[in-house]
Biopython code that builds the backbone (N, CA, C, O; Angstrom):
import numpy as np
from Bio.PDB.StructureBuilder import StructureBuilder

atoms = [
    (1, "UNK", "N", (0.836, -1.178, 0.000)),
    (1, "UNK", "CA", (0.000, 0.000, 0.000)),
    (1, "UNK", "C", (0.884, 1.245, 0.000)),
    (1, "UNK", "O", (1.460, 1.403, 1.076)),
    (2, "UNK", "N", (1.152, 2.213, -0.969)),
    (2, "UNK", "CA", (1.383, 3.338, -0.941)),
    (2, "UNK", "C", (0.651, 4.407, -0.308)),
    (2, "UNK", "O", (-0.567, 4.460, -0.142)),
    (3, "UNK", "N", (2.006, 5.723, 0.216)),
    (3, "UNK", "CA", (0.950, 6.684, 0.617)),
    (3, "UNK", "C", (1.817, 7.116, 1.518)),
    (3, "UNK", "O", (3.000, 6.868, 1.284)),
    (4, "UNK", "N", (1.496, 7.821, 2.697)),
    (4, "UNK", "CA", (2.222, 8.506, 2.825)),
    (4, "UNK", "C", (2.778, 8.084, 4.482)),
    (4, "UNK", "O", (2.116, 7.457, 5.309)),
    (5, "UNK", "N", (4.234, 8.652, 4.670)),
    (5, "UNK", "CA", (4.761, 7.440, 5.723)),
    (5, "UNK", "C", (3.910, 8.360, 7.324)),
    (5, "UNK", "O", (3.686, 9.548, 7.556)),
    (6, "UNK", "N", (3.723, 7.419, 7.904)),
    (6, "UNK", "CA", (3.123, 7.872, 9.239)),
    (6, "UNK", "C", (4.031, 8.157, 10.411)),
    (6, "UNK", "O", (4.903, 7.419, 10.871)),
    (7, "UNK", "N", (3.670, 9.358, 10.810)),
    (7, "UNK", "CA", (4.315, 9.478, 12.110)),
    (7, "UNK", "C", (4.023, 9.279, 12.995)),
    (7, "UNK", "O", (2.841, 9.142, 13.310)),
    (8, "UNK", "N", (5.425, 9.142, 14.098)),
    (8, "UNK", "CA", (5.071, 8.386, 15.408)),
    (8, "UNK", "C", (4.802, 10.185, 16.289)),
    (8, "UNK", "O", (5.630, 11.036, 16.614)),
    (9, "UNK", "N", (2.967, 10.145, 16.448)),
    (9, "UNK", "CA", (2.786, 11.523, 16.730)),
    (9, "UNK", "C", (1.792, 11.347, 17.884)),
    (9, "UNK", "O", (1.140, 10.319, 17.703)),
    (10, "UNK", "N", (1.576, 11.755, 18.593)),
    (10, "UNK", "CA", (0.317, 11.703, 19.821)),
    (10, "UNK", "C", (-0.428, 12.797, 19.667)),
    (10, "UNK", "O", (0.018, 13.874, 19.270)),
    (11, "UNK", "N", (-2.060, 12.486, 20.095)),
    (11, "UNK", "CA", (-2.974, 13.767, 19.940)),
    (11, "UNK", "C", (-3.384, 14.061, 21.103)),
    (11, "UNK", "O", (-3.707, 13.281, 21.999)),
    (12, "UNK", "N", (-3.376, 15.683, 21.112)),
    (12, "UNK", "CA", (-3.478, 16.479, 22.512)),
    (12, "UNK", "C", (-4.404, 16.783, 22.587)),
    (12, "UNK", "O", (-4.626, 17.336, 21.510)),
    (13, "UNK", "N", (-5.735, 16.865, 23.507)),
    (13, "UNK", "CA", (-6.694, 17.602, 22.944)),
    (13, "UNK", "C", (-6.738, 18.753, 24.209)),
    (13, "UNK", "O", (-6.151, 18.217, 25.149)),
    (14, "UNK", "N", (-7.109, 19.857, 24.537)),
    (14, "UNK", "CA", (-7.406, 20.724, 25.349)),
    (14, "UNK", "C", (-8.461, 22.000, 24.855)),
    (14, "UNK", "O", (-8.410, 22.471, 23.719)),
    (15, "UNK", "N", (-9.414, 22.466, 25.899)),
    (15, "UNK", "CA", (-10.376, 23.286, 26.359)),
    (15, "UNK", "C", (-9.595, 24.025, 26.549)),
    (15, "UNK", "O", (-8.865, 24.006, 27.540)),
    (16, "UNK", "N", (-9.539, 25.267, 25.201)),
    (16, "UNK", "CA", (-8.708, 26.605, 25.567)),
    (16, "UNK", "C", (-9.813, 27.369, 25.460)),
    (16, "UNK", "O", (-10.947, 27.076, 25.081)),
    (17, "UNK", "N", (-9.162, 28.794, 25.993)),
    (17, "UNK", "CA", (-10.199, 30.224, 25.485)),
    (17, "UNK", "C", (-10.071, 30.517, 24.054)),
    (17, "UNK", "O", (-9.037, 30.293, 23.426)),
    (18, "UNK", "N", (-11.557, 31.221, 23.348)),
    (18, "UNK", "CA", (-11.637, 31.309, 21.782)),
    (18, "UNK", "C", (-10.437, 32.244, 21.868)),
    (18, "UNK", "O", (-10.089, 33.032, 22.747)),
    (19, "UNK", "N", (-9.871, 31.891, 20.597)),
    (19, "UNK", "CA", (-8.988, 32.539, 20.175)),
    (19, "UNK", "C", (-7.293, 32.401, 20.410)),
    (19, "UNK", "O", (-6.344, 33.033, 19.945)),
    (20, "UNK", "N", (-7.390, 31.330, 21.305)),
    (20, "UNK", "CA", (-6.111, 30.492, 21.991)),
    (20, "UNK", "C", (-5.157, 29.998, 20.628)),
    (20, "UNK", "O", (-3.991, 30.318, 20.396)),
    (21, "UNK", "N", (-5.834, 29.332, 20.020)),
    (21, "UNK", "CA", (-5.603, 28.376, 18.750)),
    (21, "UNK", "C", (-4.938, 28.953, 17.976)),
    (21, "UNK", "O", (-3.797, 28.638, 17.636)),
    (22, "UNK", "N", (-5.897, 30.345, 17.406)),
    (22, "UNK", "CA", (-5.149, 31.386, 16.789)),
    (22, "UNK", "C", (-3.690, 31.882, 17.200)),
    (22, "UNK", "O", (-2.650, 31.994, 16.551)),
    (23, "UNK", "N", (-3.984, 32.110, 18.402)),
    (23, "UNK", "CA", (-2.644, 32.758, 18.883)),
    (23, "UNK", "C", (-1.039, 32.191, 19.052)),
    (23, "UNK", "O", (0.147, 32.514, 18.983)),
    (24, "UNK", "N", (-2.194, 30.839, 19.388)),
    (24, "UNK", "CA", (-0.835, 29.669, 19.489)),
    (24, "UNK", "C", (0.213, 29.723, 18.029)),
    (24, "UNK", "O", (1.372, 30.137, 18.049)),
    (25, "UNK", "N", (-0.840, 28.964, 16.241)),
    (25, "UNK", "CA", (-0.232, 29.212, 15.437)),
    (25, "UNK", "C", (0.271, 30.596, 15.589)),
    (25, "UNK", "O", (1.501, 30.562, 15.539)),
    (26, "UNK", "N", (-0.147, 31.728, 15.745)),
    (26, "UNK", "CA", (1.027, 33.145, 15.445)),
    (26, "UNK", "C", (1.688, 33.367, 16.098)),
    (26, "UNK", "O", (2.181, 34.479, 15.907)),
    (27, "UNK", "N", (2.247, 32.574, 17.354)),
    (27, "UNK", "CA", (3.377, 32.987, 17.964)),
    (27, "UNK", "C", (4.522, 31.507, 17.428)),
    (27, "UNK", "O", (5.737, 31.678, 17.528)),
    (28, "UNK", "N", (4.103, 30.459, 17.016)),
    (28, "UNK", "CA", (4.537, 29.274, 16.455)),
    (28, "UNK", "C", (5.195, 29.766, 15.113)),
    (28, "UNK", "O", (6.380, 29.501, 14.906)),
    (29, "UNK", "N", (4.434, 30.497, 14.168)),
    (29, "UNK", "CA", (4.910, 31.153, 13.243)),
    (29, "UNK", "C", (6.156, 32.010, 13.792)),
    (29, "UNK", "O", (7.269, 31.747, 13.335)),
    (30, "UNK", "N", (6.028, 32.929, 14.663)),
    (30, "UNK", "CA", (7.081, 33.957, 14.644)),
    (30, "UNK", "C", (8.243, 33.419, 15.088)),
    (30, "UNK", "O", (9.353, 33.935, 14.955)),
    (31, "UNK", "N", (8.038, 32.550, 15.532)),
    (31, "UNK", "CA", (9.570, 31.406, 16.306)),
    (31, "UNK", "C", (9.681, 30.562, 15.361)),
    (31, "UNK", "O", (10.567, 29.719, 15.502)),
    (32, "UNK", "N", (9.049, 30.525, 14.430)),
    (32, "UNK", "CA", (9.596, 29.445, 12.715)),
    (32, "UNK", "C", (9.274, 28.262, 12.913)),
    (32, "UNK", "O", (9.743, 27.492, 12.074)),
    (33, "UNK", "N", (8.496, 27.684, 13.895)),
    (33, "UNK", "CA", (7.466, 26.670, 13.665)),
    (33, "UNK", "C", (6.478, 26.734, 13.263)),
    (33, "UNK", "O", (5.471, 26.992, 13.922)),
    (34, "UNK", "N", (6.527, 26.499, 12.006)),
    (34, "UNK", "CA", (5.925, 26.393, 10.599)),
    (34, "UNK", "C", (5.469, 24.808, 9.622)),
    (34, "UNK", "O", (6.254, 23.886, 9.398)),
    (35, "UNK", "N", (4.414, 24.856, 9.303)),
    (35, "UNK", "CA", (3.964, 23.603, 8.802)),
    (35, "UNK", "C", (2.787, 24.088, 7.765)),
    (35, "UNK", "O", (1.819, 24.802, 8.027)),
    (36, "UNK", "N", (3.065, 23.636, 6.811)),
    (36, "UNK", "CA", (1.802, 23.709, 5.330)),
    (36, "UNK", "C", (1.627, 25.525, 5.229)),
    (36, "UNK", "O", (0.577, 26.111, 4.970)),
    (37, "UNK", "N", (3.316, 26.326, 5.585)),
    (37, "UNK", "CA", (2.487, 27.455, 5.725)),
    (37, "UNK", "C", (2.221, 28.553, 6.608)),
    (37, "UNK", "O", (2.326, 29.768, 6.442)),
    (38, "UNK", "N", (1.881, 27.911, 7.509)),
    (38, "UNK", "CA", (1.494, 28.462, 8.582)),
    (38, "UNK", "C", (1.636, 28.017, 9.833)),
    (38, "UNK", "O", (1.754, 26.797, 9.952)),
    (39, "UNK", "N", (1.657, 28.683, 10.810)),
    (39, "UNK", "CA", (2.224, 28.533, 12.625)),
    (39, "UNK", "C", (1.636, 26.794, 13.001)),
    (39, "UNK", "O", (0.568, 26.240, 12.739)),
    (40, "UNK", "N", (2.659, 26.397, 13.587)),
    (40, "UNK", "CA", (2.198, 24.435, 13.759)),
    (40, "UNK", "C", (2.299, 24.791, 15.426)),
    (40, "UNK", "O", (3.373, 24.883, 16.021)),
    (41, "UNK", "N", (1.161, 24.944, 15.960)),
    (41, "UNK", "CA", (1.270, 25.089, 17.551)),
    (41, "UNK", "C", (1.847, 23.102, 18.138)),
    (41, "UNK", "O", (2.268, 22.775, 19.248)),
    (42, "UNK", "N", (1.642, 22.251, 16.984)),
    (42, "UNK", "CA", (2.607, 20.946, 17.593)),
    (42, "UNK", "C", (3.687, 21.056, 18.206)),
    (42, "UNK", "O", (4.056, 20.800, 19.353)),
    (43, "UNK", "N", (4.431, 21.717, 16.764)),
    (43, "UNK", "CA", (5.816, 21.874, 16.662)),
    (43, "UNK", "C", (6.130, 22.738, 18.082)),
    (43, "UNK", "O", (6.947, 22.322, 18.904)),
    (44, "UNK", "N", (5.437, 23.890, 18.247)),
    (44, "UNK", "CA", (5.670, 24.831, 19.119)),
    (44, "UNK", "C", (5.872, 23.763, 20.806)),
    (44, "UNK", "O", (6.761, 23.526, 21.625)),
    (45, "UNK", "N", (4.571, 23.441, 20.596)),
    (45, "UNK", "CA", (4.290, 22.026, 21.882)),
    (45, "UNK", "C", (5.480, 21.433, 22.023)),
    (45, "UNK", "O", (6.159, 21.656, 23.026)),
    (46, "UNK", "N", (5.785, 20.822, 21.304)),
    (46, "UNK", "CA", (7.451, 19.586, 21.748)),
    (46, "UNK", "C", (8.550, 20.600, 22.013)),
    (46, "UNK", "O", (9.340, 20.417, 22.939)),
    (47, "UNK", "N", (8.621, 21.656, 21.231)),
    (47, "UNK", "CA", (9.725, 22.519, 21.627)),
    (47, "UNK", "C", (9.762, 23.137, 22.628)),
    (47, "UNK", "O", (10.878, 23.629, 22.793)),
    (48, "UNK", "N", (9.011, 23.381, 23.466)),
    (48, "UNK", "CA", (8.592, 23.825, 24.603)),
    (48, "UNK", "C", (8.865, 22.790, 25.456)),
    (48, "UNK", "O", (9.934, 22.976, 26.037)),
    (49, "UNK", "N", (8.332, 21.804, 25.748)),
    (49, "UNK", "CA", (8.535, 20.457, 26.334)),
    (49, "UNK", "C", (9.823, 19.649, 26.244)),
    (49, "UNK", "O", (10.422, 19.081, 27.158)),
    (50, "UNK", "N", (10.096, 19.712, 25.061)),
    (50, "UNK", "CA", (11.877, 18.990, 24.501)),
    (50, "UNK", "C", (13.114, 19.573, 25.082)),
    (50, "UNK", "O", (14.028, 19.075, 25.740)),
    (51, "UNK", "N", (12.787, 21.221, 24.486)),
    (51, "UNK", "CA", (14.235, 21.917, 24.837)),
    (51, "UNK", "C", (13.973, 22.720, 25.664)),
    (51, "UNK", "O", (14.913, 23.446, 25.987)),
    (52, "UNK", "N", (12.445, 22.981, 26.453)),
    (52, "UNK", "CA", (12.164, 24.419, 27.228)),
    (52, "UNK", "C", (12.551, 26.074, 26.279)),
    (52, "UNK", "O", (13.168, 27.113, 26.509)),
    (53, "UNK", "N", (11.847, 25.550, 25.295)),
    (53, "UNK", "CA", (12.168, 26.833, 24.512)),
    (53, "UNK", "C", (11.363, 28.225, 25.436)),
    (53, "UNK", "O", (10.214, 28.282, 25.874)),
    (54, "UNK", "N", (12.297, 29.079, 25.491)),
    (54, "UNK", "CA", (11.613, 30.688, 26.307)),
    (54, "UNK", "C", (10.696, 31.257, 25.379)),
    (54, "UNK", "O", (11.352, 31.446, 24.355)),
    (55, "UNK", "N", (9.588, 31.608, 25.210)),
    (55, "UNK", "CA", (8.700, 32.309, 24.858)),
    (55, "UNK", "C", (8.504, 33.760, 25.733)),
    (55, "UNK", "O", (7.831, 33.727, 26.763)),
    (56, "UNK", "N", (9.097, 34.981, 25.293)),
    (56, "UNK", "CA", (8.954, 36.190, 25.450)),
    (56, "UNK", "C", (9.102, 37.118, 24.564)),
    (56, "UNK", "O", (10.166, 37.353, 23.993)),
    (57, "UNK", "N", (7.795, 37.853, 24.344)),
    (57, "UNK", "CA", (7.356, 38.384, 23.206)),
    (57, "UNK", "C", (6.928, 39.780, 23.597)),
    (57, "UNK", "O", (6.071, 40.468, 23.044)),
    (58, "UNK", "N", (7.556, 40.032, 24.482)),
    (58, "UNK", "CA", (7.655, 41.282, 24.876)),
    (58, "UNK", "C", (8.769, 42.399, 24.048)),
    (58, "UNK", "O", (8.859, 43.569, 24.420)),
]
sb = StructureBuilder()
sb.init_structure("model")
sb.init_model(0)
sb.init_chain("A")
sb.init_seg("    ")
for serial, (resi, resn, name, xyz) in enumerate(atoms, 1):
    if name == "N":
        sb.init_residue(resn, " ", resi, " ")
    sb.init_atom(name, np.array(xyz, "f"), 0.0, 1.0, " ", f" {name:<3s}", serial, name[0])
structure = sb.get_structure()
């Protein structure tokens, strides 16, 4: 079966405030976690968790 290779990925689900989602991709974007485009709050997720990336956007 062809197609496309699968990753070894886990799904998060969480009850944020509207507009969380949004914000997540545009701060994911501005730190260059990027996917299809646009801000990958995943990517942002493990990097945060992996390396303790600092987020200050001040």
């Amino acid at each position: 079966m062809a197609g496309r290779k699968k990753l070894d990925r886990t799904n998060l689900h969480a009850r944020v405030a509207p507009g969380t989602g949004d914000k997540l991709k545009e701060i994911a974007q501005l730190l260059g976690y990027i996917y299809d485009s646009e801000g990958s709050p995943g990517q942002l997720l493990d990097a945060i968790a992996l390396w303790g990336v600092n987020i200050n956007l001040q």
